[in-house]
KOLKOLTI-131515 format. One line per 8 residues: number of its first residue (from 1); for each residue x negated, y, z negated of N, C-alpha, C. Coordinates in nm, 4 decimals, always signed. Each point is the difference from the previous one (the first is absolute). Layout:
BEGIN
NUM	X/Y/Z/X/Y/Z/X/Y/Z ~ ...
//
This chain:
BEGIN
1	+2.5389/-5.4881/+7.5399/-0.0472/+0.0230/+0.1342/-0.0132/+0.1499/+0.0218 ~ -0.0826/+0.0122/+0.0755/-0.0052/+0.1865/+0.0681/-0.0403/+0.0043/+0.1618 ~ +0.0007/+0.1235/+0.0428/-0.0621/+0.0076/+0.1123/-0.0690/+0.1448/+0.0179 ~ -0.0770/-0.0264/+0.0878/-0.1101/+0.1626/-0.0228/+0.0932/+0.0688/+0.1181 ~ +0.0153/+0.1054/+0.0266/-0.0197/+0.1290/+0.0554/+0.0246/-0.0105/+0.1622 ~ +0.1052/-0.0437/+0.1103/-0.0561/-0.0131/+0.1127/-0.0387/-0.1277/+0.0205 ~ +0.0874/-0.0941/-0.0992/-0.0415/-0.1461/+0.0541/+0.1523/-0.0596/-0.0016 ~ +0.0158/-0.1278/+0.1058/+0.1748/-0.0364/-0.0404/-0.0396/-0.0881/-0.0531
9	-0.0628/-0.0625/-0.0755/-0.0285/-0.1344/-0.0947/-0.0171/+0.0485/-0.1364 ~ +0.1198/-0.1339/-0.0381/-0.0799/+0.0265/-0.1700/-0.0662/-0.0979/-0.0316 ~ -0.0637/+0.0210/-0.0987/-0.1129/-0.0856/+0.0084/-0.0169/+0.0036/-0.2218 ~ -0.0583/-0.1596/-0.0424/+0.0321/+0.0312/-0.1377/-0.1557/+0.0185/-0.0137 ~ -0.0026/+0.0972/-0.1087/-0.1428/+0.0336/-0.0286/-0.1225/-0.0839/-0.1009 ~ -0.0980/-0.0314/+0.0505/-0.0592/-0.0189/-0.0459/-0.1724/-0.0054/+0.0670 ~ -0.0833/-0.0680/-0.1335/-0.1235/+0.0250/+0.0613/-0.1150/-0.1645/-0.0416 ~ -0.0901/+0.0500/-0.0383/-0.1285/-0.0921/-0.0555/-0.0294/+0.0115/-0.1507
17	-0.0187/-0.0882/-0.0453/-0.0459/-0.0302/-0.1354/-0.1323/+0.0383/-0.0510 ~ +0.0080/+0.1173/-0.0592/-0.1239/+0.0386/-0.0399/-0.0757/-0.1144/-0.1030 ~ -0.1156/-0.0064/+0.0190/-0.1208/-0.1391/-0.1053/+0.0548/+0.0289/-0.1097 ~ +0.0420/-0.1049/-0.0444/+0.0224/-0.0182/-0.2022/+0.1551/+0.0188/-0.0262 ~ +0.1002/+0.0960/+0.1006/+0.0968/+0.0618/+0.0082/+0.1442/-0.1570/+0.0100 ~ +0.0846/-0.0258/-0.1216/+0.0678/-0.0693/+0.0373/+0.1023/+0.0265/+0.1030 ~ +0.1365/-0.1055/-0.0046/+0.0713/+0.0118/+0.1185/+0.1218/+0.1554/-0.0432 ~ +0.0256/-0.0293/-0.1305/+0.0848/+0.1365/-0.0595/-0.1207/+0.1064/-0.0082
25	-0.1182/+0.0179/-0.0164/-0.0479/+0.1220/-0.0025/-0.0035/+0.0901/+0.1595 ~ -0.0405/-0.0943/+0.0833/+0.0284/+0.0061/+0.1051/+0.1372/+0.0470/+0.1100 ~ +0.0839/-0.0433/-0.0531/+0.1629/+0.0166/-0.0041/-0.0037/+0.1303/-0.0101 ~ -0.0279/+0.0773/-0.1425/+0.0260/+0.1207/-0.0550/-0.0910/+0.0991/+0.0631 ~ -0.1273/-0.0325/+0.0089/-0.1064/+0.0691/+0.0560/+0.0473/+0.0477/+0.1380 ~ +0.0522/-0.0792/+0.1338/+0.0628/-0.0335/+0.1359/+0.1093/+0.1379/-0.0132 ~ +0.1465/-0.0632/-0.0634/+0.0786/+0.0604/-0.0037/-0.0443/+0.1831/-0.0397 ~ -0.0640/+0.0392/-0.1183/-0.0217/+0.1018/-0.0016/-0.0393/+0.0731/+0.1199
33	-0.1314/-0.0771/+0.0375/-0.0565/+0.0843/+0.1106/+0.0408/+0.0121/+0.1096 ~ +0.0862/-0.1101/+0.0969/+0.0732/+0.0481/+0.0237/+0.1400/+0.0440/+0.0644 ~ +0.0982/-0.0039/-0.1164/+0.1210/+0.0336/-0.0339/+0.0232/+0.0953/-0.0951 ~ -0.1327/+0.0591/-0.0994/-0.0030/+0.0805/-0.0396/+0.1347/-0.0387/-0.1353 ~ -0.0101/-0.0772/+0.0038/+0.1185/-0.0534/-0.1386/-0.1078/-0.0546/-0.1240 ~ +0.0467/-0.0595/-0.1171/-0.0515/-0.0184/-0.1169/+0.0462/-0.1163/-0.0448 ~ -0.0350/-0.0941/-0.0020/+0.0747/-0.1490/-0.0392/-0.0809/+0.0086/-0.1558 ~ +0.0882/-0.0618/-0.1223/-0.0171/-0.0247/-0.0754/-0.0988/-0.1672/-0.0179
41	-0.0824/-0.0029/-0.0338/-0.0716/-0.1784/+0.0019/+0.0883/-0.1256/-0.0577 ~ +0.0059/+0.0857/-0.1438/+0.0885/-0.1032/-0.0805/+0.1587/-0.0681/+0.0497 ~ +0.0344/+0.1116/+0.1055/+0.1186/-0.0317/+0.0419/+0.0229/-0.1137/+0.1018 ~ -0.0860/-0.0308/+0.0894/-0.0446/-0.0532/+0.1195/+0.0732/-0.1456/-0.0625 ~ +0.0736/-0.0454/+0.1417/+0.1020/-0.1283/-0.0112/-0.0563/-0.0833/+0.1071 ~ -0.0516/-0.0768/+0.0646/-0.0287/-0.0715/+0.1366/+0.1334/-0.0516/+0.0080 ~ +0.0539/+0.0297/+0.1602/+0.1270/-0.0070/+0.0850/-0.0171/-0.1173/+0.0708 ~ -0.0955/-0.0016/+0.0362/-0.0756/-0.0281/+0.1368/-0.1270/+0.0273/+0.0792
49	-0.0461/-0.1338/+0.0681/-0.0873/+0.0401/+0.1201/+0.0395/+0.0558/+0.1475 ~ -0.0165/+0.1065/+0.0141/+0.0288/-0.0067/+0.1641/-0.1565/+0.0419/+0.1153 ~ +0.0249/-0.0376/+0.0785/-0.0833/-0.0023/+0.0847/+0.0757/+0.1187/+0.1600 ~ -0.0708/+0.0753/+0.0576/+0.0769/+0.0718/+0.0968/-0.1281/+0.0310/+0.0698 ~ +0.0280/+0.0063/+0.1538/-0.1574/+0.0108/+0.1404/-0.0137/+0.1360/-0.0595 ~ -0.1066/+0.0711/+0.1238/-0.0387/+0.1286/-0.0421/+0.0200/+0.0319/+0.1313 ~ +0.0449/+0.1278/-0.0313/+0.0261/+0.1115/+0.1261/-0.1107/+0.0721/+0.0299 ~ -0.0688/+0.0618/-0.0870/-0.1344/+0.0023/+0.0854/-0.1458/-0.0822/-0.0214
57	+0.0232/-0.1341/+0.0067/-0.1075/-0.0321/+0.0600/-0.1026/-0.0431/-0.1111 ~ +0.0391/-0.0176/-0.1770/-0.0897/-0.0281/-0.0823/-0.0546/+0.1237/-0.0403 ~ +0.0020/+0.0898/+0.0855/-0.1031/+0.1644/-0.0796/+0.1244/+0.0688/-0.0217 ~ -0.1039/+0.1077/-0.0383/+0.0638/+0.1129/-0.0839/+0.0920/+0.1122/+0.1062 ~ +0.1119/+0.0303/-0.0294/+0.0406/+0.1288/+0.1090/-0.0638/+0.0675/+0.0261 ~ +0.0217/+0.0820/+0.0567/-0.1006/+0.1253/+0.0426/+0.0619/+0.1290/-0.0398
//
């Protein structure tokens, strides 16, 4: 989880599936950009599904 700058929510990051892009490329692609971290591919374990609303609204922060 993270939270941006001036917000009291955390919120877990993620985004949209780029065309052709599986669910781990996607994963890694997300997290980098942004959390600015580096997930290894090969390492990737599925935990779980979770599902959580959106604080703002389906778009992007500002």
């Amino acid at each position: 989880m993270t939270r941006d700058a001036g917000r009291d929510l955390f919120y877990f990051p993620g985004g949209t599936r780029e065309p052709g892009e599986s669910d781990n490329e996607t994963l890694v692609r997300e997290i980098e950009e942004e959390l600015q971290a580096v997930i290894v591919a090969g390492t990737l374990v599925h935990f779980g599904t979770f599902e959580t609303r959106s604080d703002h609204g389906g778009g992007k922060l500002p």
